[in-house]
C-alpha positions as CSV (number, residue, x, y, z in Angstrom):
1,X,9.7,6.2,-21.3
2,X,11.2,9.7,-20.5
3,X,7.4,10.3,-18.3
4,X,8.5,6.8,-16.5
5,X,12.0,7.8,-15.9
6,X,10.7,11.3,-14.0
7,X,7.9,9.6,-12.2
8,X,10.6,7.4,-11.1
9,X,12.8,9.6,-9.8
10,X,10.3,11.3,-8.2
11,X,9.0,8.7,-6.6
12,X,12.2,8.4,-5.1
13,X,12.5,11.8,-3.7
14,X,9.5,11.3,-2.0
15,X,10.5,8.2,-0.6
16,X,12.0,9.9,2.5
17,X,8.6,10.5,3.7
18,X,7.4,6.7,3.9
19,X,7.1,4.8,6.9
20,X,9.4,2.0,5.0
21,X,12.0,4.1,5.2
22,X,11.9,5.1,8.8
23,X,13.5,2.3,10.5
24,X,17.0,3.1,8.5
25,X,16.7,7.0,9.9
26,X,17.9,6.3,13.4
27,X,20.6,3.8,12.0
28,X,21.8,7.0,9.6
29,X,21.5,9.4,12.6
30,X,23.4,7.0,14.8
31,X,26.7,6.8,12.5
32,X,27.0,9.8,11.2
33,X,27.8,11.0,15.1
34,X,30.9,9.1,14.8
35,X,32.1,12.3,12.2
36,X,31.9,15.6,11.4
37,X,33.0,15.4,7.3
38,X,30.5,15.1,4.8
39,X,32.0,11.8,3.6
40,X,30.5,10.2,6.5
41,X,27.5,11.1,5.1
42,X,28.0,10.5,1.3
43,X,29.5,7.1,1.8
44,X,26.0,6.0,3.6
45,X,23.9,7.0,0.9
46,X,26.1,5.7,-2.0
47,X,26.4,2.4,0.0
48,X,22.4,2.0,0.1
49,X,22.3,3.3,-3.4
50,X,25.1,0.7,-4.6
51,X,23.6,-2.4,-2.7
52,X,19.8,-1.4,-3.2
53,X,19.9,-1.3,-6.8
54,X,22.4,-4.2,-7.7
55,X,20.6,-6.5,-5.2
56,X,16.9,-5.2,-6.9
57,X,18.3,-6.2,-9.9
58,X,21.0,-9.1,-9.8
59,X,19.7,-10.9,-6.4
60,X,17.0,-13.3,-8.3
61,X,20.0,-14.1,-11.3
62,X,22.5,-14.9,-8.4
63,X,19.8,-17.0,-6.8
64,X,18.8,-19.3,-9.5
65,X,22.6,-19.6,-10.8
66,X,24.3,-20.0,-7.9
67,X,21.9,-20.7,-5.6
68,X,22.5,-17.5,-3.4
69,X,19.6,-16.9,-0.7
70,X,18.4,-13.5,-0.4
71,X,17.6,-14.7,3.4
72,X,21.2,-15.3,4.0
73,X,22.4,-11.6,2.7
74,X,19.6,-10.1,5.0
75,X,21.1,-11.5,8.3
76,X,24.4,-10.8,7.3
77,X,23.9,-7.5,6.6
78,X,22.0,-6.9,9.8
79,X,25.1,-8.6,11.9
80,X,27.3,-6.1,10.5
81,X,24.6,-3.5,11.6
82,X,24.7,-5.0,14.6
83,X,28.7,-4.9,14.9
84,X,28.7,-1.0,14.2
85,X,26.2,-0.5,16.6
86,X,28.3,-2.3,19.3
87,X,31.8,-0.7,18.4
88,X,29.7,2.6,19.1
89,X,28.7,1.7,22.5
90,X,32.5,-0.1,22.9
91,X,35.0,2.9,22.1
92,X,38.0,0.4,22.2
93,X,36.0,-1.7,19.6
94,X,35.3,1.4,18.0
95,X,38.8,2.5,17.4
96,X,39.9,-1.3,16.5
97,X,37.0,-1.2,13.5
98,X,37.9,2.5,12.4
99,X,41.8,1.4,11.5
100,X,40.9,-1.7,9.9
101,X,38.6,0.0,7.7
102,X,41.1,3.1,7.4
103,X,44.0,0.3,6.5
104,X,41.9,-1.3,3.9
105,X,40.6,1.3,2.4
106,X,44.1,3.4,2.2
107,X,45.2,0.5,-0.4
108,X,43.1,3.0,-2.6
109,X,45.2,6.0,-1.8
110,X,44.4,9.6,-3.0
111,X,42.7,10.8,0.4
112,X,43.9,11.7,4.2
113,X,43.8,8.4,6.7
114,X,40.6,10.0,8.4
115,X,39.0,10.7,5.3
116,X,39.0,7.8,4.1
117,X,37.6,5.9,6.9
118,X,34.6,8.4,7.1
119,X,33.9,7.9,4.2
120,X,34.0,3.7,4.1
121,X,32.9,3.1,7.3
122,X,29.6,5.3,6.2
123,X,29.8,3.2,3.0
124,X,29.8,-0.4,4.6
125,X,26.6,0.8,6.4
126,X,25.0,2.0,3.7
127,X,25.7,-1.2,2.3
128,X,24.5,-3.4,4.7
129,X,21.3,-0.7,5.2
130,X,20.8,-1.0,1.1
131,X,20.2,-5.1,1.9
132,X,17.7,-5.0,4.4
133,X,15.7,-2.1,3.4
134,X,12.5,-2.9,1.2
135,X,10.6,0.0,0.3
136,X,6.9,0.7,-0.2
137,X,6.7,-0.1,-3.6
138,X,4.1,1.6,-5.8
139,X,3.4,0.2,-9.2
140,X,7.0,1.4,-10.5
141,X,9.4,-0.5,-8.5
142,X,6.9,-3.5,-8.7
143,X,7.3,-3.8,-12.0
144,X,11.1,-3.5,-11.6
145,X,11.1,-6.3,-8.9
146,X,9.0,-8.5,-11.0
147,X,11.1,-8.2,-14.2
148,X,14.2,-8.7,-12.2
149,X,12.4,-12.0,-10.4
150,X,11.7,-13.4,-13.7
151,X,15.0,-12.4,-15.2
152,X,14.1,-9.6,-17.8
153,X,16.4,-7.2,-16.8
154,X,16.8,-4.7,-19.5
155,X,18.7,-1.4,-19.9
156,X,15.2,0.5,-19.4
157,X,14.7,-1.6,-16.4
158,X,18.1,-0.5,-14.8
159,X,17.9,3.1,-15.8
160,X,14.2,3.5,-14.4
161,X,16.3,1.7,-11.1
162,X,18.7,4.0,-11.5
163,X,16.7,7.2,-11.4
164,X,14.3,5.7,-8.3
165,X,17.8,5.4,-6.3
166,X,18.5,8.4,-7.5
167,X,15.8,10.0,-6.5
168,X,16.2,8.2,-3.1
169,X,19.6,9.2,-2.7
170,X,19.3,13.0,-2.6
171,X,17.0,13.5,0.3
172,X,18.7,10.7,2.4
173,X,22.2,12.5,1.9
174,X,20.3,15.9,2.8
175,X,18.9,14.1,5.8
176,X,21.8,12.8,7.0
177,X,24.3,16.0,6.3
178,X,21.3,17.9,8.1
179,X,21.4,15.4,11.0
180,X,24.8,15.6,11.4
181,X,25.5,19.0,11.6
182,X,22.7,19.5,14.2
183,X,24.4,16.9,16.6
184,X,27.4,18.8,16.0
185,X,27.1,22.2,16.4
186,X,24.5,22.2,19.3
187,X,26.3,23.3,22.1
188,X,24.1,21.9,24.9
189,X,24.4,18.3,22.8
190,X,28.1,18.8,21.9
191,X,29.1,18.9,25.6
192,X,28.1,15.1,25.9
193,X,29.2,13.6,22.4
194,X,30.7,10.6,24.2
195,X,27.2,9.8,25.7
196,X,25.7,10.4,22.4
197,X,27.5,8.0,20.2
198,X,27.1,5.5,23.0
199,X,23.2,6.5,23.0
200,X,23.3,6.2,19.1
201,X,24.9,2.8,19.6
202,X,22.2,1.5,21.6
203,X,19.8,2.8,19.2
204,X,21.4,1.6,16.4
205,X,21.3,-2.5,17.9
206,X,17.3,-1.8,18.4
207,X,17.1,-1.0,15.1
208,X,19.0,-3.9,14.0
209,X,17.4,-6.0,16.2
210,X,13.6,-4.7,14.9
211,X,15.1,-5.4,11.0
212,X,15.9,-9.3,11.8
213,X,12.8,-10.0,13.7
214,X,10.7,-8.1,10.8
215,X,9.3,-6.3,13.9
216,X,10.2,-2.9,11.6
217,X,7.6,-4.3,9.0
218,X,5.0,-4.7,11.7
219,X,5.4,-1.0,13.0
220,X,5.0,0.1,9.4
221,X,1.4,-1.8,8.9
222,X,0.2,0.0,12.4
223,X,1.3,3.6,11.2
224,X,0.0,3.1,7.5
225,X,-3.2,1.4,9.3
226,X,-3.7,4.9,11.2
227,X,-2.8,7.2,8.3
228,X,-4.3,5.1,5.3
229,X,-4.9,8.3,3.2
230,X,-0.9,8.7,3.8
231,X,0.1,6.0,2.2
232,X,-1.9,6.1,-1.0
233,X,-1.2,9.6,-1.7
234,X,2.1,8.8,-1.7
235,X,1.6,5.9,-4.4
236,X,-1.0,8.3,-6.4
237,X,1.6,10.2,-8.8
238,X,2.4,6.7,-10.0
239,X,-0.9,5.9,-11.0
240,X,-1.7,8.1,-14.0
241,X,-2.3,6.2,-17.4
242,X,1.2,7.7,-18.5
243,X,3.0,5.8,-16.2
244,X,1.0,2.6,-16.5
245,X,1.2,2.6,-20.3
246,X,5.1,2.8,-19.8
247,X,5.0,0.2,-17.1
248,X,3.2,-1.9,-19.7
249,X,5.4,-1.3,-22.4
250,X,8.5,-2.0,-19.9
251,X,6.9,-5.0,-18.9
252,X,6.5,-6.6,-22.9
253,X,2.8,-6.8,-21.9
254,X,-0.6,-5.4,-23.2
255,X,-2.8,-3.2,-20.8
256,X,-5.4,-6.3,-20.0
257,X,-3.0,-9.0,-19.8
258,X,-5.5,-11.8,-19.5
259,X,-7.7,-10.5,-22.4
260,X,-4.8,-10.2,-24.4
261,X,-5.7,-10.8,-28.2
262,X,-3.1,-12.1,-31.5
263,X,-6.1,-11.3,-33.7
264,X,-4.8,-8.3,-34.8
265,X,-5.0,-8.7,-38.8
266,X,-7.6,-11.0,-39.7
267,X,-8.0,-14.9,-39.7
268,X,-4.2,-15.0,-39.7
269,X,-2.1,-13.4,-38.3
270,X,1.3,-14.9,-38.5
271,X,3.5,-17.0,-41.1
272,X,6.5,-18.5,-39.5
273,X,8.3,-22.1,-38.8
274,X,6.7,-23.7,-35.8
275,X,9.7,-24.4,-33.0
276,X,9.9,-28.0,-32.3
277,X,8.8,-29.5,-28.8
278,X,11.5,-29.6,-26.8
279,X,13.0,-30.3,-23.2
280,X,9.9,-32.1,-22.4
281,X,10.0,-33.7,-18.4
282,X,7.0,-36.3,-19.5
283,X,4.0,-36.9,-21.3
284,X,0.7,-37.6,-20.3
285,X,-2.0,-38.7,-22.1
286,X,0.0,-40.3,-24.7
287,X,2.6,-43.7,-25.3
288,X,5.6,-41.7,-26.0
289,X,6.6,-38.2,-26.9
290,X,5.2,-36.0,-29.6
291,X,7.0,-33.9,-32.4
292,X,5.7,-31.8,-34.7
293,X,7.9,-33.5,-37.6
294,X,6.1,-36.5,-37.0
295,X,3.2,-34.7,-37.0
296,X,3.6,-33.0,-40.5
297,X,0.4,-33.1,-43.0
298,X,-1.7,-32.3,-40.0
299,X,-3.0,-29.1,-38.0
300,X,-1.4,-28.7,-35.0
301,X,-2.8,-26.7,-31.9
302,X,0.1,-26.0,-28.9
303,X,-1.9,-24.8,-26.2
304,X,0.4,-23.2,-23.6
305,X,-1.6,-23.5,-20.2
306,X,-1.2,-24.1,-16.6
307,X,-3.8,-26.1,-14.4
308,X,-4.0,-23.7,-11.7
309,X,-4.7,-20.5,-14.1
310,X,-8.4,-19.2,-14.3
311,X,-7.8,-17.8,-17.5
312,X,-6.5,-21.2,-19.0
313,X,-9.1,-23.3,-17.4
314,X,-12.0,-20.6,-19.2
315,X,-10.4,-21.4,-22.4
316,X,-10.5,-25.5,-21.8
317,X,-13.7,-26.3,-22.8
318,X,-12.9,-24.8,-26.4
319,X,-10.0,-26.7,-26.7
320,X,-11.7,-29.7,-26.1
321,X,-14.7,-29.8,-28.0
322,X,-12.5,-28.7,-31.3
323,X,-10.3,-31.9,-30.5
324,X,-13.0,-33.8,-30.0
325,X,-14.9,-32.6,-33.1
326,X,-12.1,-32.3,-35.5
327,X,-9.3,-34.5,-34.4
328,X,-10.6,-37.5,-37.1
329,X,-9.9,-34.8,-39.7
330,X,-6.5,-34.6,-39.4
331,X,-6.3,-32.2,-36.0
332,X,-4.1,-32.6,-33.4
333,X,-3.4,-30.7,-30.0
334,X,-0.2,-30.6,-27.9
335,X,-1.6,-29.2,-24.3
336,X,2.3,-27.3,-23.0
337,X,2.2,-27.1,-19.1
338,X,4.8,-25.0,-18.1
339,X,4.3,-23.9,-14.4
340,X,3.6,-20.8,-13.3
341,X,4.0,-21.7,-9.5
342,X,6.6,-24.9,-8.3
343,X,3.9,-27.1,-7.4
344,X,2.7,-26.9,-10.8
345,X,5.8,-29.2,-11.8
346,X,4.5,-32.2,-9.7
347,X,3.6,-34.5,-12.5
348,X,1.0,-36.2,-9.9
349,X,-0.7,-32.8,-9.3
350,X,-0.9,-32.4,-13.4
351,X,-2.1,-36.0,-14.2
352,X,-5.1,-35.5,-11.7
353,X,-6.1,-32.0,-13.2
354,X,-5.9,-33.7,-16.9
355,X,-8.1,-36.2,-15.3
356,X,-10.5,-33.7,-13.5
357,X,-10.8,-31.6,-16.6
358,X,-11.4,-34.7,-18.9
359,X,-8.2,-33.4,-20.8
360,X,-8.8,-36.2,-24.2
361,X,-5.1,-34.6,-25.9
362,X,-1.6,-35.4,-25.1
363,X,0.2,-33.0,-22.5
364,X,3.7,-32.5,-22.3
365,X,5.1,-31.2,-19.2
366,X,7.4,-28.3,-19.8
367,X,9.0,-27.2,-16.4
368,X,12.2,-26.1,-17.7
369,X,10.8,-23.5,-19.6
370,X,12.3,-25.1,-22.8
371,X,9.5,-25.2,-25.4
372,X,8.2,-22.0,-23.7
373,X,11.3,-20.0,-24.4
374,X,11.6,-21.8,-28.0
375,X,8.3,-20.2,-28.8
376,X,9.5,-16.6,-27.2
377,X,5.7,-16.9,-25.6
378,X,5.2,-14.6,-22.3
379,X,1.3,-15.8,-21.8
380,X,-1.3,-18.4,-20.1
381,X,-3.2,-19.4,-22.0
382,X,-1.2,-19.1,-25.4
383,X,-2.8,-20.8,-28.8
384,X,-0.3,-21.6,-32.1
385,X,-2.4,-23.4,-34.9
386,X,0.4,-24.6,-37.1
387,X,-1.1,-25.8,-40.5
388,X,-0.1,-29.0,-42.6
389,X,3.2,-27.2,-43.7
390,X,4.9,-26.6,-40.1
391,X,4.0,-22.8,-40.0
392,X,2.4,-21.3,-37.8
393,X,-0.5,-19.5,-39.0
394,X,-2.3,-17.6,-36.0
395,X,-1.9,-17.1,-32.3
396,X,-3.9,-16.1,-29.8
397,X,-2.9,-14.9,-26.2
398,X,-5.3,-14.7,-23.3
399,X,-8.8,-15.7,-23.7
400,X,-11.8,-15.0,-26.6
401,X,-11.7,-14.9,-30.0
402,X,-12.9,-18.8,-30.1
403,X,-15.1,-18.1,-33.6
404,X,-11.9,-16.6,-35.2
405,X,-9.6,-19.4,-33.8
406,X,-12.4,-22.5,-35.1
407,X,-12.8,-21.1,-38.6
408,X,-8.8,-20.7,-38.2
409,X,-8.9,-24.4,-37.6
410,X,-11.6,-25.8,-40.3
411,X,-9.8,-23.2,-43.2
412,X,-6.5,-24.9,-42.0
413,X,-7.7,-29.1,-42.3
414,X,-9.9,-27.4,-45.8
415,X,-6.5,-26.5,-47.3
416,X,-4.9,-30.0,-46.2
417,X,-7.6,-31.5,-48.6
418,X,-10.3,-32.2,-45.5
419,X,-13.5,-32.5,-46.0
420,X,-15.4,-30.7,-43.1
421,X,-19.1,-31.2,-42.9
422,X,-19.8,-31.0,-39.0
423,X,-21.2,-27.4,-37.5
424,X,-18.6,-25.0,-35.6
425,X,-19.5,-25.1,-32.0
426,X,-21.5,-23.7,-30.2
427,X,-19.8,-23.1,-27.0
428,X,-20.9,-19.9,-24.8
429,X,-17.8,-17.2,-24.5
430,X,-16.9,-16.7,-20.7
431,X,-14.3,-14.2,-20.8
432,X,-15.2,-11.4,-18.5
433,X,-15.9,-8.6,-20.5
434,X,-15.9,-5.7,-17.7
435,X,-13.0,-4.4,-15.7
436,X,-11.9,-7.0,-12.8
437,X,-10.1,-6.7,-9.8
438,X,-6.9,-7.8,-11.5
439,X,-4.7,-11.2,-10.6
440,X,-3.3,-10.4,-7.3
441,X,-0.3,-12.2,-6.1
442,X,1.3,-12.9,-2.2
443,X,4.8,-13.8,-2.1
444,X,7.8,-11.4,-2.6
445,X,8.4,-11.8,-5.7
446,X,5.3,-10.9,-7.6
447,X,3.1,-9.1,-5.0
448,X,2.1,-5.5,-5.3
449,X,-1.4,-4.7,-4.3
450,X,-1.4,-5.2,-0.7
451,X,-2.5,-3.0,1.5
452,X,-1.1,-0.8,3.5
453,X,2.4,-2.4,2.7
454,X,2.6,-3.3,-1.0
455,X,4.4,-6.2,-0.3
456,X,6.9,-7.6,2.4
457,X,10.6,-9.4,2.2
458,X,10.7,-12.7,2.6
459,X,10.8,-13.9,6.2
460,X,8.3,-14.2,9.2
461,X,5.9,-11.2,10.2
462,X,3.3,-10.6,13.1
463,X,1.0,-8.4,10.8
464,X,-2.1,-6.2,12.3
465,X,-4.8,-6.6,10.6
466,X,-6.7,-3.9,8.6
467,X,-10.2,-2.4,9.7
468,X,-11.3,-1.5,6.1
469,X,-9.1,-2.4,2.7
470,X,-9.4,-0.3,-0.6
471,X,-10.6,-1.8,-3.9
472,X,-8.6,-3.9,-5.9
473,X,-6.3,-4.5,-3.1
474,X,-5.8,-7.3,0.0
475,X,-4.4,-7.2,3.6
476,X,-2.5,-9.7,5.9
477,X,-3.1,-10.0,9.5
478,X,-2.1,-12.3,12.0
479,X,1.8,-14.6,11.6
480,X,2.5,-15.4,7.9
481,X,5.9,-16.7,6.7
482,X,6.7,-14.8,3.3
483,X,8.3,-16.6,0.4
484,X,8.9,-15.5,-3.1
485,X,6.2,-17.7,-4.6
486,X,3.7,-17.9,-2.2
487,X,2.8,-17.4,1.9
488,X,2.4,-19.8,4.5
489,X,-0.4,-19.8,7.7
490,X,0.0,-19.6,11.3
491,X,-2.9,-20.7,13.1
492,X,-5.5,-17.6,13.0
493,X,-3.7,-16.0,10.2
494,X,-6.2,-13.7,7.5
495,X,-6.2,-11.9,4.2
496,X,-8.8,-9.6,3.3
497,X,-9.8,-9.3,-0.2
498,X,-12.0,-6.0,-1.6
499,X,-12.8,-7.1,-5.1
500,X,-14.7,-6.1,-7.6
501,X,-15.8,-9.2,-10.0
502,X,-18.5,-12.2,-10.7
503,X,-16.3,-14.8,-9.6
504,X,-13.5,-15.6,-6.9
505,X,-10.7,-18.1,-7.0
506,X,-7.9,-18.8,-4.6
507,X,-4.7,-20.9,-5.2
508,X,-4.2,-23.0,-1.9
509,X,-1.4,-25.8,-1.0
510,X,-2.7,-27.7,2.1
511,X,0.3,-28.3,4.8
512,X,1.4,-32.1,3.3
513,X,0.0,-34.7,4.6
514,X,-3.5,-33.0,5.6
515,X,-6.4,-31.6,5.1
516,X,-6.5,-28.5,6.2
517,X,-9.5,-25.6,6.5
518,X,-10.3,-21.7,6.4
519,X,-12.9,-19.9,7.0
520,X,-14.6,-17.4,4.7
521,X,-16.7,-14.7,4.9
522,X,-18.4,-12.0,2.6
523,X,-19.1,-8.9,3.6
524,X,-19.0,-9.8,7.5
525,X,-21.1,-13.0,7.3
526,X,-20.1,-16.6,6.6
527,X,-20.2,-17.0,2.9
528,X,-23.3,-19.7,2.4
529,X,-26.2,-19.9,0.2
530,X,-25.9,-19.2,-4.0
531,X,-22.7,-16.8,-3.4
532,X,-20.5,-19.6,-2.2
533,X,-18.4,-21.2,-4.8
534,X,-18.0,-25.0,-4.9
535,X,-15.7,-25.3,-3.1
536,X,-17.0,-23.1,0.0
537,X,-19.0,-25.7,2.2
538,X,-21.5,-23.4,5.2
539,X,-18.5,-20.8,5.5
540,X,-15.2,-23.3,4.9
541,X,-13.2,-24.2,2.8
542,X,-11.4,-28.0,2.9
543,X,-7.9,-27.3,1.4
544,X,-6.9,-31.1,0.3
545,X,-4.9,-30.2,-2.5
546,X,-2.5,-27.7,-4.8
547,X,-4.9,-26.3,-7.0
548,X,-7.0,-23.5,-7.6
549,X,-10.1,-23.2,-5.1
550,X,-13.7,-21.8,-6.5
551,X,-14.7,-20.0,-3.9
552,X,-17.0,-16.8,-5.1
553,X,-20.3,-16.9,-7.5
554,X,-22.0,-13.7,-8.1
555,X,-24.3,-15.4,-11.1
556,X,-24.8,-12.7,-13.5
557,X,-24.4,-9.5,-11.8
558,X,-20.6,-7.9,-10.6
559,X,-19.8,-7.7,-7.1
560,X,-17.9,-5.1,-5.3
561,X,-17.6,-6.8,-2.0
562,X,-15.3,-8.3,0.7
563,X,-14.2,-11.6,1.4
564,X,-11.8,-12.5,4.5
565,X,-10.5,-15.9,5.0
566,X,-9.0,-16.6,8.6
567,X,-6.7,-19.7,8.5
568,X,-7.5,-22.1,10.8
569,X,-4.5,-24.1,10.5
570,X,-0.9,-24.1,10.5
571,X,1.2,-24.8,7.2
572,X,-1.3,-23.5,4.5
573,X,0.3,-21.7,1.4
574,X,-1.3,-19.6,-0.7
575,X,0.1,-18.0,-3.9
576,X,-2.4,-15.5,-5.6
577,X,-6.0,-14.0,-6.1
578,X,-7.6,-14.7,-9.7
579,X,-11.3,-13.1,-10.4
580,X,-13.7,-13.7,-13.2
């Protein structure tokens, strides 16, 4: 972790020199005119440091117990932006604003009356700057956001924060100190200090103005677009396979997350009370609700999965057939859907996948998280075969392993006193077995391999779009609203896609009530013929429902190609990128 914590900070210094950052200089430039003490300074940075990394960390807990919206914090904080900026064009305004915040902050005592307001009028800016501004995450703060989206905040999580900040705060506080004294002591520029502030003011209100109307995100995209090289050389010191093994560790994950295998120590590999089902919104597939006490004398499977998750839907077929071929012996499963994405909690959208999948085993629908938390499980798809007894006897996490997990099962219903005669199965193994273009999410929350921005805020952007995109990595172009969980179409809206795998999926919610359609092409030409999944019709795509959306087909041989889909509707989300 110490590697992580250096990178971090490091990453932080550097962060001066990305185009994220640029939009906050002039705001920084503009009030530190209004002083010449340091503290005007110091209070600025500590104010973005204080807000950047509470918010980073505490904004998705305050959302989903309080129901705080990041969106509403945004525009408050760029009003108050805005309010600064116009007190600096406004002298009498300006003097008004300088004693309230000198008479509030004087409660505090133990500094002069001018002092103090330096210092907490820089602070309140900083504060309201710490909101707005989302930097160009590499990989590190990624991670960060991620854990603090899904509310895993640990102490690592806040000290690696703590250091990026950190790391932030030094060259910003050089920046402005640097700023200020050049404003100050030039005598050509000192002569007109009134005009300046007033200048600064103006300048200060753009700013604000360009941070509300995400117009600061779309001047980002067109200098990173020039420069490309820029912006991933920047990123590259937080690429090296110290940093992602720490990031990995941070995270509670394995370096191939959807390979990830239990079979660590043989047949079986754990020994432990199964959790009960619990918190369960309904049950399909069955009359009533299942338990495992009533279940007790039989081998359980609870398959965690999700009906929109490629990795789950690859392991299926498995499931099935050992249902189907052992479920007379004494085998039962329990099919867990706990969503991944809201939609997924629709109890219509699950009932039609059980049906479209030819799911034969009860499903209970966990979208509380209940049963997922009971079983500490972090994985889709997840596998617990509990034997006769109520323990738990092997898991498996990801996909593979399906001759381990069978002879699991048969052992299991041998040592209830079954009598197995029938084959194992004979089911082909199609987990990818080479290095994929990893899962690639959109909205806010999760995204991180966009190109050239990482990922935006939520909100609405005009976005230009890319000429060429780097493997692994997808670019927006055209109007898209943001949202944590996913990203919504305007008419003639693209993402671009450089990938490296056999297969393609897409996660698409039509606009309700509609179908809707986008356009797809590979490599520059509509995607037709053999390389068009089923689900790609002579270059488009008929988006009728929240699912997943087969839409690449290599065959047998990896493709390192590009696929762009241009929207050609209003109102279409889309939530992530899965390859096989």
């Amino acid at each position: 972790m110490i590697v992580l914590y250096g990178v971090a900070f490091i990453s932080g210094l550097f962060t001066i020199l990305a185009p994220c950052i640029w939009p906050l200089l002039p705001i920084v430039l503009a009030d530190v005119t209004q002083s010449k003490s340091k503290r005007r300074p110091l209070g600025i940075t500590v104010g973005v440091a204080v807000s950047f990394a509470f918010f980073t960390l505490a904004i998705s807990a305050l959302e989903s117990s309080i129901g705080f919206s990041p969106n509403v914090l945004r525009k408050m904080a760029v009003v108050v932006l805005l309010v600064i900026g116009i007190s600096m064009v406004v002298p009498a305004l300006s003097r008004r604003m300088e004693a309230s915040i000198s008479s509030i902050s004087g409660k505090f005592g133990g500094i002069g009356k001018n002092q103090r307001s330096d210092f907490s009028g820089g602070f309140i800016t900083g504060l309201a700057l710490g909101v707005v501004w989302t930097p160009c995450s590499g990989p590190i703060l990624a991670s960060v956001a991620t854990l603090a989206a899904t509310n895993k905040v640990s102490l690592q999580v806040v000290v690696v924060t703590l250091f990026y900040v950190a790391g932030v705060s030094i060259p910003l506080f050089g920046f402005a100190v640097g700023g200020q004294k050049l404003l100050s002591k030039s005598r050509r520029l000192s002569k007109h200090t009134g005009r300046i502030q007033i200048a600064s003011g103006v300048i200060m209100i753009i700013t604000a103005v360009g941070i509300y109307t995400n117009y600061d995100k779309t001047i980002e995209a067109k200098l990173l677009n020039a420069i490309p090289s820029y912006s991933n050389a920047l990123t590259k010191i937080e690429s090296g396979s110290g940093v992602t093994k720490a990031l990995s560790k941070l995270k509670g994950t394995k370096s191939v997350p959807t390979t990830v295998s239990g079979n660590q120590s043989g047949l079986f590999n754990a020994n432990e009370t199964a959790p009960e089902i619990r918190g369960i919104e309904k049950w399909v597939n069955t009359s009533g609700p299942q338990t495992l006490a009533s279940l007790k004398g039989k081998v359980v499977l609870v398959d965690f999965w999700t009906y929109s998750c490629i990795n789950c839907l690859r392991t299926l077929p498995h499931v099935e057939a050992w249902y189907n071929k052992y479920h007379s012996s004494g085998f039962e499963v329990i099919g867990v859907s706990t969503p991944e994405f809201a939609f997924e909690k629709d109890p219509g959208n699950v009932s039609r996948a059980i049906k479209q999948y030819g799911i034969p085993y009860p499903v209970a629908l966990d979208n509380n998280y209940k049963t997922w938390k009971a079983y500490n499980n972090q994985y889709w798809p997840a596998e617990y075969l509990i034997d006769a007894t109520g323990k738990i006897r092997r898991t498996e996490f990801g996909e593979g392993n399906y001759p381990e997990s069978e002879q699991a099962i048969r052992t299991l219903l041998a040592n209830a006193g079954q009598k197995i005669t029938v084959a194992p199965s004979d089911l082909p193994d199609t987990t990818p077995q080479t290095q994929l273009t990893p899962e690639t999410y959109f909205g806010s929350n999760r995204a991180q391999f966009g190109f050239p921005t990482p990922n935006y805020p939520n909100g609405a952007f005009t976005i230009p779009e890319q000429k060429s995109v780097p493997l692994d990595q997808f670019a927006l172009g055209g109007k898209w609203l943001i949202q944590p969980d996913y990203i919504e179409s305007k008419k003639g809206a693209s993402i671009t896609e450089h990938f490296d795998a056999f297969k393609v999926f897409l996660i698409l919610n039509p606009k309700p009530g509609a179908t809707n359609t986008v356009a797809v092409t590979y490599n520059g030409k509509p995607l037709v013929g053999t390389l068009a999944g089923s689900d790609v019709a002579n270059g488009i795509i008929k988006v009728d429902a929240d699912r997943l959306y087969n839409i690449f087909n290599s065959g047998a041989t990896n493709s390192d190609g590009t696929l762009k889909f241009t929207f050609l509707d209003d109102g279409i989300q889309a939530f992530t990128f899965t390859f096989g």
